[in-house]
C-alpha positions as CSV (number, residue, x, y, z in Angstrom):
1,X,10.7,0.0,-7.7
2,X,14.1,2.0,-8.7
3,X,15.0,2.5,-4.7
4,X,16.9,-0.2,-2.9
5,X,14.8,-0.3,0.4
6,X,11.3,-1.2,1.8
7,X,9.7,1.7,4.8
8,X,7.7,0.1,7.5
9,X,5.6,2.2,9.6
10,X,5.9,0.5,13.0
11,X,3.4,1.5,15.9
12,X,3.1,-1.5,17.6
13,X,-0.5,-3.1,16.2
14,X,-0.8,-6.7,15.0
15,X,-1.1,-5.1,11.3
16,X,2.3,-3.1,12.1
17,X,3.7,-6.3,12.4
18,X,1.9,-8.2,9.6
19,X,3.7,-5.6,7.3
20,X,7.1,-5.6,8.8
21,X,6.7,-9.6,7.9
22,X,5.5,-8.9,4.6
23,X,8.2,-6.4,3.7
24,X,10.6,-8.8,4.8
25,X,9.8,-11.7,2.7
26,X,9.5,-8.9,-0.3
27,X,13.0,-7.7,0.5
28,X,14.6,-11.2,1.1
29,X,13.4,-12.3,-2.4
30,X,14.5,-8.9,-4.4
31,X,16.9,-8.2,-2.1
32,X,16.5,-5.0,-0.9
33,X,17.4,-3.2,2.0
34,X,14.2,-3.0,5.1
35,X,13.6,0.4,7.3
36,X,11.7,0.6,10.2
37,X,10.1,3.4,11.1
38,X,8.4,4.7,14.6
39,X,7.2,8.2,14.8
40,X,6.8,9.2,18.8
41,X,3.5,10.4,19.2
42,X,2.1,14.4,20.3
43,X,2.4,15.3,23.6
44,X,-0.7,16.6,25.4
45,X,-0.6,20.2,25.1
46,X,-0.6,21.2,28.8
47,X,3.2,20.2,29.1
48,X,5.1,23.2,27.4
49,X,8.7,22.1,26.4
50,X,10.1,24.1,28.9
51,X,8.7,21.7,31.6
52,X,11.0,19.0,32.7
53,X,7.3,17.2,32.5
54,X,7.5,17.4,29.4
55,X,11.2,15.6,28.9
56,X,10.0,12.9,31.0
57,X,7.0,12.0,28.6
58,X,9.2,12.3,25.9
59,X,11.8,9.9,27.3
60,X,8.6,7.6,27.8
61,X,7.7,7.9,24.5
62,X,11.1,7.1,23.3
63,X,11.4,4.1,25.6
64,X,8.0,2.7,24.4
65,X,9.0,3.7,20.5
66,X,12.4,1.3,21.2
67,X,10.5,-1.4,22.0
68,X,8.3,-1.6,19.2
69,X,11.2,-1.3,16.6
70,X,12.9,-4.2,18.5
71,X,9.9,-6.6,18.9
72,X,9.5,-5.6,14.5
73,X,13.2,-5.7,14.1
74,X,12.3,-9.5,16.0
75,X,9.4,-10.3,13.5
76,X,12.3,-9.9,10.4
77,X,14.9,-11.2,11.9
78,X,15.9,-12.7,8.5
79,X,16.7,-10.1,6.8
80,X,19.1,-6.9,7.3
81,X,16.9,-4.5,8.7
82,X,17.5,-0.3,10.0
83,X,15.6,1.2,12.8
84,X,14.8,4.5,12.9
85,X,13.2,6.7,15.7
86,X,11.7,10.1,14.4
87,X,9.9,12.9,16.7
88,X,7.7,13.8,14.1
89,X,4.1,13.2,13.6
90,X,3.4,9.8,11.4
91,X,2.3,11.2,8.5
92,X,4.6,13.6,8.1
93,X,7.7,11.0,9.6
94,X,6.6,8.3,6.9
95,X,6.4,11.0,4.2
96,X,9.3,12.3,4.7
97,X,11.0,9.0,4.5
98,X,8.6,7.7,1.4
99,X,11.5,10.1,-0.5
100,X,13.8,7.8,-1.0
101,X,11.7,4.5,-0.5
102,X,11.0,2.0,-2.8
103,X,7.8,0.9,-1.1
104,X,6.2,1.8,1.5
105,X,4.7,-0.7,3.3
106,X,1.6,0.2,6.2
107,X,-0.5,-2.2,8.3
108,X,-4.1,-2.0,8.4
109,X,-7.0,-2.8,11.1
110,X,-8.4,-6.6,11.2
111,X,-12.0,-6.3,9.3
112,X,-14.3,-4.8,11.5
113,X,-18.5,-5.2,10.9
114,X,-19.5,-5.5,7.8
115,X,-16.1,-7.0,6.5
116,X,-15.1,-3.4,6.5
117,X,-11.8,-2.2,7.4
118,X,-11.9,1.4,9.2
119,X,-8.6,2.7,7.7
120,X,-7.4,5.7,9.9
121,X,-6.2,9.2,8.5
122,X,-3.0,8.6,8.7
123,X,-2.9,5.7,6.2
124,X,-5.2,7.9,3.6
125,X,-3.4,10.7,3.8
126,X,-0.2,8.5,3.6
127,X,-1.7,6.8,0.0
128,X,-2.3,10.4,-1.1
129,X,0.5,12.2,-0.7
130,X,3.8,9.1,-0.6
131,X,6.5,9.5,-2.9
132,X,6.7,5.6,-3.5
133,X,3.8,2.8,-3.6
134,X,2.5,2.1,-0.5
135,X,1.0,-1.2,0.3
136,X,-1.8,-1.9,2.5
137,X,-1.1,-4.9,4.6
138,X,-4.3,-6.2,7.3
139,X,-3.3,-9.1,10.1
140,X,-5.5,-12.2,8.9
141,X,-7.1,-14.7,11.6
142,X,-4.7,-16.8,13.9
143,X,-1.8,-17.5,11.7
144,X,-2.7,-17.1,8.5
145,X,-0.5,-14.6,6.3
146,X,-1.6,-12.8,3.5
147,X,-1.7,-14.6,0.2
148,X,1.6,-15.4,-1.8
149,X,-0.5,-17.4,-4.8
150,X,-3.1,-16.3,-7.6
151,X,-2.9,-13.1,-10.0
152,X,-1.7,-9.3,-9.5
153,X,-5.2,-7.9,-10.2
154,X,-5.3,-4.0,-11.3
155,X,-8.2,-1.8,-12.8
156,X,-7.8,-0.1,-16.0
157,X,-10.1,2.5,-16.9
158,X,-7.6,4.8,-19.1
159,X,-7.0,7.9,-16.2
160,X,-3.7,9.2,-15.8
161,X,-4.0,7.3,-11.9
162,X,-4.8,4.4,-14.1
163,X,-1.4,4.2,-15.9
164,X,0.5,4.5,-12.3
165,X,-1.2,1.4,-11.5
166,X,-1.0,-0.6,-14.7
167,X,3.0,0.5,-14.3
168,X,3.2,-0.6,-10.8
169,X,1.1,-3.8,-11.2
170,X,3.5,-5.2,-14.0
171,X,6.3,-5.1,-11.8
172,X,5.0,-6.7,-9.4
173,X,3.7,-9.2,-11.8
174,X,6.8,-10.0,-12.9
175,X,8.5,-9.8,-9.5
176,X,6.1,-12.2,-8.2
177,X,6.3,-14.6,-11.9
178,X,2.1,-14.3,-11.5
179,X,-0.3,-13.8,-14.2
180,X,-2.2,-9.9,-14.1
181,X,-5.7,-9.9,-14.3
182,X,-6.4,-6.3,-16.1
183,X,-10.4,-5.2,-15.7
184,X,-12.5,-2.6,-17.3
185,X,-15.8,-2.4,-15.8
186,X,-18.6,0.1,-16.6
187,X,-22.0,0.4,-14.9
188,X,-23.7,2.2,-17.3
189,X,-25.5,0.4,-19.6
190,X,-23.8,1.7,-22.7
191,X,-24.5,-0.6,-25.5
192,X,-21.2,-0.1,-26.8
193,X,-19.2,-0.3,-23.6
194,X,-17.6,-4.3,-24.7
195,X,-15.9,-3.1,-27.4
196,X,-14.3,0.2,-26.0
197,X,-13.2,-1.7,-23.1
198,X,-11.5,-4.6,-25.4
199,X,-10.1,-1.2,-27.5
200,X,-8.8,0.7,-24.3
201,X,-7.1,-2.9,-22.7
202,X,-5.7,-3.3,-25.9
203,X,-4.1,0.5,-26.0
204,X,-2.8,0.5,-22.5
205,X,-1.2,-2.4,-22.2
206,X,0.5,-2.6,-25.3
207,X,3.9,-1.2,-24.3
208,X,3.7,-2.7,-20.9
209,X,3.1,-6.4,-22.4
210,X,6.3,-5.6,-24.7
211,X,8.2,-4.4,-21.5
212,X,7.6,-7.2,-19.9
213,X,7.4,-10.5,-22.0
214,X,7.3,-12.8,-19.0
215,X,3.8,-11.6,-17.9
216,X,0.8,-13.2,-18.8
217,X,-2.3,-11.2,-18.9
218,X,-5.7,-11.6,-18.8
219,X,-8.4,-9.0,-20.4
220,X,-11.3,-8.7,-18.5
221,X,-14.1,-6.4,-19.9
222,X,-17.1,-6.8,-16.9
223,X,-20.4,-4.6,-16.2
224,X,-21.0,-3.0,-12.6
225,X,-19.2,-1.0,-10.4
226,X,-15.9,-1.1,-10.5
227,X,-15.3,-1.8,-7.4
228,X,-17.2,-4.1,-6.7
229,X,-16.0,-5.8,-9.6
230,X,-12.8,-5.7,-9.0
231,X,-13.2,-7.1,-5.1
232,X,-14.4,-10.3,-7.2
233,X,-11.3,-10.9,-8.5
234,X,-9.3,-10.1,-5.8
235,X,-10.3,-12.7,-3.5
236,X,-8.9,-14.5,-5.6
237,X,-5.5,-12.9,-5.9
238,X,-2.3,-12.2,-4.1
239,X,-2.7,-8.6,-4.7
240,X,-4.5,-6.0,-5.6
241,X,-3.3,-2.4,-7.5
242,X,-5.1,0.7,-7.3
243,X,-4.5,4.3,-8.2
244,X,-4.4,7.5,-6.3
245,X,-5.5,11.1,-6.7
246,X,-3.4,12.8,-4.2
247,X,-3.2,16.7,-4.7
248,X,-2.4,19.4,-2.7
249,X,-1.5,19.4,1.3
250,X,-2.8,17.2,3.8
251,X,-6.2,19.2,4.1
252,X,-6.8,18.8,0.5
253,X,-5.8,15.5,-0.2
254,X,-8.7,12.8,-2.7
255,X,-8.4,9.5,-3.2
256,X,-11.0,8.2,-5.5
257,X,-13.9,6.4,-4.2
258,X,-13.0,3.4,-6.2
259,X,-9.8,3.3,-4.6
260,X,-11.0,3.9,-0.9
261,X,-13.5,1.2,-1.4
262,X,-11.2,-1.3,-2.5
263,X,-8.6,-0.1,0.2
264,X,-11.2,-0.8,2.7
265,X,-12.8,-4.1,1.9
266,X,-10.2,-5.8,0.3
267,X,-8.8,-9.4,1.6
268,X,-5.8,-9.2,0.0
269,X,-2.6,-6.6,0.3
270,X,-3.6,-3.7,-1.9
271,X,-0.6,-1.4,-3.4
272,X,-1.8,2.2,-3.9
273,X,0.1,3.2,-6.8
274,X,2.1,6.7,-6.3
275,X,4.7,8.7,-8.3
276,X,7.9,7.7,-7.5
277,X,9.8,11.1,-6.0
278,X,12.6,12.2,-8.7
């Protein structure tokens, strides 16, 4: 991460807040800067601006928006934190200040049926279209935070969304001082599907392995789907890196459906790998 600060969305939720506390232990320990972030809702269309309605809602909105940064400014009261109010929707507030971010850093919905979690459009059109990582933080039972032992745990199956995750997961490998787990998986039966994955490991993680020294990795080469390979080893893990394939404007966004899987069933924080904005 090349920016000095961490962006929380804050909206009030139990996973808002499970973020703001994981961005603040991040931030203590690389010592970075934390920015938290409200965007005031829409206002029902039947109050033109004009209206002095319409003010008053606003000023409500405001008020409510104030609160919520205080009780997260509260929840990381450890760390030097900014609050920042914005009268924009949240996807385009948070993008807008993903710019300059070195993370950005979103709660998530407790599991719902099915161990699922129902991420809202927001949050994918968020992991799409950020200029900076954004990590997917979910509120675990009672007190229980997310993990902060086991491996960084990233898929490698040689795509150019691939190599933003490999990039991203050594950092925060090293960051962390944690061993990376790197998996290939195919599903395919291809007798020869072993031996290219050993051969693509062994290509892309050459130069990341000599960048960073201090990170021990483990190959994995496994057979089914990938994601549901990959949700093996992250229960296991502290985290979990993914890729993206954001394109276009909000309407046109994609996000592969290894990514969205993982992003939705997942137990531990997941980072969605993005370019970082020049």
């Amino acid at each position: 991460m090349s920016s000095s600060e961490l962006v929380v969305g804050v909206d009030g939720t139990a996973g808002a807040l499970a973020a703001v506390r994981w961005a603040a232990r991040v931030a203590r320990e690389r010592r970075r800067g934390l920015r938290l972030v409200h965007a005031l809702p829409e206002l029902p269309a039947p109050y033109p601006r004009a209206d002095p309605t319409y003010e008053q809602l606003l000023e409500a909105a405001a008020g409510e928006g104030r609160n919520m940064l205080a009780e997260a400014r509260a929840a990381a009261s450890d760390v030097e934190a900014k609050t920042v109010l914005r009268p924009e929707r949240p996807a385009d507030a948070l993008t807008a200040e993903s710019t300059d971010a070195a993370m950005l850093v979103l709660g998530t919905p407790g599991l719902r049926p099915l161990s699922r979690i129902l991420l809202g459009s927001v949050t994918v059109a968020l992991t799409a279209h950020a200029h900076c990582p954004v990590a997917l933080i979910r509120p675990h039972a009672g007190a229980d935070e997310p993990p902060t032992e086991g491996p960084v745990v990233v898929g490698v199956d040689g795509s150019p969304a691939s190599e933003e995750a490999i990039a991203t997961a050594f950092e925060e490998a090293s960051w962390r001082e944690a061993r990376l787990i790197a998996v290939h998986s195919r599903h395919d039966g291809w007798s020869a599907a072993g031996e290219y994955g050993r051969e693509l490991l062994a290509q892309r993680l050459a130069g990341w392995t000599e960048k960073y020294p201090d990170v021990v990795v483990d190959r994995e080469v496994v057979t089914g789907r990938p994601a549901e390979r990959l949700l093996d080893f992250a229960d296991r893990a502290q985290l979990l890196v993914v890729g993206s394939r954001g394109r276009g404007g909000f309407s046109g966004l994609a996000l592969g459906s290894t990514s969205q899987a993982l992003m939705s069933y997942a137990l531990c924080p997941v980072v969605v790998a993005r370019p970082q904005a020049k």
